[in-house]
C-alpha positions, 0 to 999 in steps of 0.5 A: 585540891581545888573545887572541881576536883573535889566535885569530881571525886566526891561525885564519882564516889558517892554517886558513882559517876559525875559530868562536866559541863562545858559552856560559853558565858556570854557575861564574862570577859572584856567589856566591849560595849561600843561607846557612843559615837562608835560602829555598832553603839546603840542607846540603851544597849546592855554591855557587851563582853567577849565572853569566855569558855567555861566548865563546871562539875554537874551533879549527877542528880540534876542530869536526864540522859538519853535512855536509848543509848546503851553505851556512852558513845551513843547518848544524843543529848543530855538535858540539865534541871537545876531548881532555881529561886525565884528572886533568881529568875527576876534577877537574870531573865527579868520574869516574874514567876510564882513558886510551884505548888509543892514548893513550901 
């Protein structure tokens, strides 16, 4: 059984329901950074990559979902909140930020 699958029954059997999360990550696939001499190069430009679809298994518990909606067919948006480190945060968006205050 691979982990999705896994996620998706231990999810929907323990929290009684799960969701997955589909996204474009712009950081994966063929590097296509233009070379030097080349269309589009640019000196000091990050690399370039094609990209690839992606979907993992989101736990229920991190998800605030439209409270208007009574059905599944009427939910406007579904926002995620993932805590994250802050060695995370200077590692991939270059920021430093300090720790909340009840965060020992």
């Amino acid at each position: 059984m691979d982990r999705k699958t896994r996620d998706i029954f231990l999810n929907n059997g323990v929290k009684g329901w799960c969701a997955a999360k589909v996204y474009f990550d712009a950081e994966a696939g063929q590097d296509i950074t233009p070379g030097e001499g080349e269309v589009g190069f640019e000196e000091e430009m990050g690399r370039l990559y094609t990209g690839e679809i992606r979907c993992r298994i989101c736990d229920p518990l991190t998800l605030y979902v439209d409270p208007g909606a009574e059905m599944d067919e009427e939910i406007r948006w579904i926002v995620e909140r993932k805590p994250r480190d802050i060695d995370y945060i200077k590692e991939r968006y270059g920021k430093d930020v300090s720790a909340d205050e009840n965060v020992g």
